[in-house]
C-alpha positions in Angstrom: 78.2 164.1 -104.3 75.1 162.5 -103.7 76.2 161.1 -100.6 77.2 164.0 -99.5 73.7 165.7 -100.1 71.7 163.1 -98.6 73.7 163.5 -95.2 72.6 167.0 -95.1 69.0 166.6 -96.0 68.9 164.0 -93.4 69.8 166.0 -90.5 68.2 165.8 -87.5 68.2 169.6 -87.7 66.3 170.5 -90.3 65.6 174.3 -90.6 68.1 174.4 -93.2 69.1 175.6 -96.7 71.7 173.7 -99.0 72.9 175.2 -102.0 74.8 173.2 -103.8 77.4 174.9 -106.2 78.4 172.8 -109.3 81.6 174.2 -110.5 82.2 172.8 -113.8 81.8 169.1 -112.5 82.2 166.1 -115.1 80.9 163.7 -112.5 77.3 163.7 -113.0 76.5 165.5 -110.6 73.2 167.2 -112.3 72.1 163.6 -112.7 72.5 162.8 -109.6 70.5 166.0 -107.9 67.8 165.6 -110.2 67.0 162.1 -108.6 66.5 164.2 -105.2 63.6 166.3 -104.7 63.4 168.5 -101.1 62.7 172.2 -101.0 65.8 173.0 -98.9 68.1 172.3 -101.9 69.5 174.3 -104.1 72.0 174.5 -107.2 74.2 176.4 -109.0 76.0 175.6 -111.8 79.2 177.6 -113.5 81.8 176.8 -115.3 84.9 175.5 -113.3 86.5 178.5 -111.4 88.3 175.9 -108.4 86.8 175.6 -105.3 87.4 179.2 -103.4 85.1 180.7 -106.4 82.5 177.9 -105.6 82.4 178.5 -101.7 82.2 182.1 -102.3 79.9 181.9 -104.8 77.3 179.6 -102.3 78.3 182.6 -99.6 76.8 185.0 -101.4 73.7 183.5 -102.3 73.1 182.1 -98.7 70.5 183.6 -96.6 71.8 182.3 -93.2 72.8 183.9 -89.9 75.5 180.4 -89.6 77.3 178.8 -92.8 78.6 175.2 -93.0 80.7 173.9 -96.1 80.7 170.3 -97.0 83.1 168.5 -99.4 81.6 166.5 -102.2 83.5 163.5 -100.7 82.7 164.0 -97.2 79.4 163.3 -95.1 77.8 164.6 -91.9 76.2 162.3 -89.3 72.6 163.1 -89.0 72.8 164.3 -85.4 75.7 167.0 -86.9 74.2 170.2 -87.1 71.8 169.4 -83.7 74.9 169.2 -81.9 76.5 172.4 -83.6 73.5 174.2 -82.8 73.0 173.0 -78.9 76.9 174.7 -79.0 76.1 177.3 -80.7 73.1 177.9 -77.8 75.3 177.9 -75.3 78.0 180.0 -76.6 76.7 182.8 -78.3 79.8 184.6 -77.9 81.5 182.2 -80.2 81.6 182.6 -83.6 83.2 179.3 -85.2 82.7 175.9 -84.3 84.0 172.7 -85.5 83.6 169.0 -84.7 86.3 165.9 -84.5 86.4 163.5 -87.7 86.8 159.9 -88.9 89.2 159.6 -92.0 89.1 157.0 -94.6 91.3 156.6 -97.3 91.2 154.4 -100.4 88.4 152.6 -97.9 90.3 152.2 -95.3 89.5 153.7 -91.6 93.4 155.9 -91.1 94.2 156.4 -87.8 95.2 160.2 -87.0 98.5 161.5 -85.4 98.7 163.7 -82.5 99.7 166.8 -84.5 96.0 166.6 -86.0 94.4 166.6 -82.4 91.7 168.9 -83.4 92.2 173.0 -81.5 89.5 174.7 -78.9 90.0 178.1 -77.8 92.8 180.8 -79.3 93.7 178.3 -81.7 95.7 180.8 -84.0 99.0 179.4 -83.4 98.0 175.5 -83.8 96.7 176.8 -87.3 99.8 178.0 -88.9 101.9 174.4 -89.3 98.5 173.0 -91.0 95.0 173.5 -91.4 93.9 172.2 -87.9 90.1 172.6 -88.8 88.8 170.8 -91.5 86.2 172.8 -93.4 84.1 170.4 -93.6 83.6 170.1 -89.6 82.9 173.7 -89.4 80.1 176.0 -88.6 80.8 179.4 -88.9 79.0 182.6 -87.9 78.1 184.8 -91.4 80.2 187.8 -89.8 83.6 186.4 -89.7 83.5 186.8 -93.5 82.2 190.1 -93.6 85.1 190.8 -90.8 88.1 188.8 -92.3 86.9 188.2 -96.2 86.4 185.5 -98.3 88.1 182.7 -99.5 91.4 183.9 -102.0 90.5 182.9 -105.6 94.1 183.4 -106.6 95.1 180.0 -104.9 95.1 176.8 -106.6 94.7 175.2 -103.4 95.2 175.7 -99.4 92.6 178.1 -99.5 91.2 177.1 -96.3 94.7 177.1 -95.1 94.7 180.5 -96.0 90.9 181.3 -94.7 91.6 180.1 -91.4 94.7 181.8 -90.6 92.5 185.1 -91.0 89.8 183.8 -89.3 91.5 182.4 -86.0 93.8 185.5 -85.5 90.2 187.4 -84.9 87.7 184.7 -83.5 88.3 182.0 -80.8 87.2 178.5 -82.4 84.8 175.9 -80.2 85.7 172.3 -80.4 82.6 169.6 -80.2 83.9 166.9 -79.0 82.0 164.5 -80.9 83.3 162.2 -84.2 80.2 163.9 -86.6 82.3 164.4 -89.8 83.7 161.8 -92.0 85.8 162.8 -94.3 86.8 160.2 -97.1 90.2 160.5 -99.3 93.0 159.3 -101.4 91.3 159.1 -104.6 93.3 160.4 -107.4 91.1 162.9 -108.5 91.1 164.8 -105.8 93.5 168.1 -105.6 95.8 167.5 -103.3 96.6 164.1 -105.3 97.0 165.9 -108.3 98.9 169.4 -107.4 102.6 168.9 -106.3 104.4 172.0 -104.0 101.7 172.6 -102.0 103.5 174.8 -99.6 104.0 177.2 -102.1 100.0 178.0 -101.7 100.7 178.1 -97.6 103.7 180.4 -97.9 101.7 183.0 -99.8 99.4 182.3 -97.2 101.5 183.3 -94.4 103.4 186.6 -96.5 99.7 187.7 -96.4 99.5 187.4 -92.7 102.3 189.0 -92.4 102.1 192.1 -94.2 98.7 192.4 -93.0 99.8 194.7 -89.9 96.7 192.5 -87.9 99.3 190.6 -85.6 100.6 190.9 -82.2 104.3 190.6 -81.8 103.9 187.0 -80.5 101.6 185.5 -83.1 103.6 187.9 -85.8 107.1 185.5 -84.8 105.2 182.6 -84.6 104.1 183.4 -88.2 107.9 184.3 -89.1 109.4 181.3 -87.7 106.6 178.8 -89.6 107.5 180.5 -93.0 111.4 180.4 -92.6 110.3 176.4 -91.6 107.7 175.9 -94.8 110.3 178.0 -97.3 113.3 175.5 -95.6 111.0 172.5 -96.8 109.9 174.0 -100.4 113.2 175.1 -101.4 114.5 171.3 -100.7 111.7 169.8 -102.7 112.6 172.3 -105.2 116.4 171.2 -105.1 115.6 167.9 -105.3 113.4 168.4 -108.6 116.5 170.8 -110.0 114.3 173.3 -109.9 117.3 175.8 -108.6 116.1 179.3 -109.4 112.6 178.6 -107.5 114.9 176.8 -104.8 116.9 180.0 -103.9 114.1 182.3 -104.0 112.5 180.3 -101.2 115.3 180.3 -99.4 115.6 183.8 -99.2 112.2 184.7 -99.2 112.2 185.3 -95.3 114.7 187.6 -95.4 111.6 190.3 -96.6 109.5 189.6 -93.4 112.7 189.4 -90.7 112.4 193.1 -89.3 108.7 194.0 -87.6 108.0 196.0 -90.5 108.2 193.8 -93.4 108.6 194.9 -97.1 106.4 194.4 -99.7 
């Protein structure tokens, strides 16, 4: 967490505010904020509620025209939010921007795959197999809440999954092309470590999508045809586990969404 803080406060772009949000942490975190004293920074403490509830809950007390999230285990280069900002200058149209990223896990520098080739433009699509921006890249204009919503408090996890699948069916997305992110991983703390089935959270993800009536045909199949895939993959986990009942309502979960009006 520290870390994290200090790569904020050390921006080269300063006209900032942080608020941190402590949700329920066992970490030390208090400890650890008390040893840093700037005026930009912020905290908020409340008993755990998961991590949608936190980002929402540092939403509403932000005072910003542009928000930008940052994971307790990730860090911003100092030249970061400059870099957003000289984007965001030249694209006023644009209302979400997002920058490349170096992974590390267990300490290691992890190479990425081509399917994780960070998205520019109408990037809707390339969002619906995974999350292809990392929220803690992103810069996003206060208005794409207030347009799409929030982040859903009834998922465990995936809840940017979720977030930007709204967000990118409405608003184009600007890639920087610039490695100002690094995101560290692999510890077994963290949620995806410790949550198994996390399709499940993306599937409910995608029904939402779905029965929201904001798709075109195109992007409405392209949604179809990634849950049939993600249900396909569930139910066969599921199987595997002997977890049959929660198996065969996966598989036949698409069957609700197949004609263009789907049923609740």
């Amino acid at each position: 967490m520290e870390t994290a803080v200090r790569s904020v406060l050390c921006q080269t772009y300063d006209n900032l505010e942080l608020i941190v949000v402590d949700d329920g942490s066992s970490d030390g975190t208090g400890d650890a904020l008390s040893r840093i004293s700037d005026r930009r920074l912020s905290c908020i403490s409340q008993a755990n509620k998961g991590a949608s509830s936190a980002r929402n809950r540092g939403l509403e007390m932000s005072k910003g025209g542009y928000i930008a999230f940052l994971d307790s285990d990730d860090r911003w280069k100092p030249e970061k939010l400059q870099r957003t900002c000289e984007y965001i200058n030249k694209y006023p149209d644009t209302s979400i921007f997002h920058t490349e990223e170096v992974w590390y896990r267990g300490g290691k520098l992890l190479n990425q795959k081509q399917k994780h080739k960070k998205p520019s433009g109408r990037v809707y699509r390339k969002a619906l197999p995974i999350c292809c921006i990392s929220l803690s890249t992103a810069v996003v204009k206060k208005e794409v809440f207030e347009a799409v919503g929030t982040f859903d408090e009834t998922l465990e996890a995936c809840e940017d999954y979720d977030f930007w699948l709204r967000a990118t069916a409405r608003f184009e997305a600007m890639l920087v092309p610039e490695y100002l992110t690094i995101k560290d991983g692999g510890r077994p703390d963290q949620l995806t470590q410790r949550v198994w089935g996390l399709d499940r959270f993306r599937i409910r993800a995608l029904e939402k999508m779905l029965l929201s009536g904001t798709l075109g045909e195109d992007d409405r199949e392209a949604t179809y045809d990634e849950l049939v895939k993600k249900c396909g993959i569930f139910a066969l986990g599921c199987e595997k586990r002997g977890k049959l009942e929660e198996a065969a309502y996966y598989r036949a979960l698409p069957e609700n969404y197949r004609s263009p009006l789907p049923r609740g």
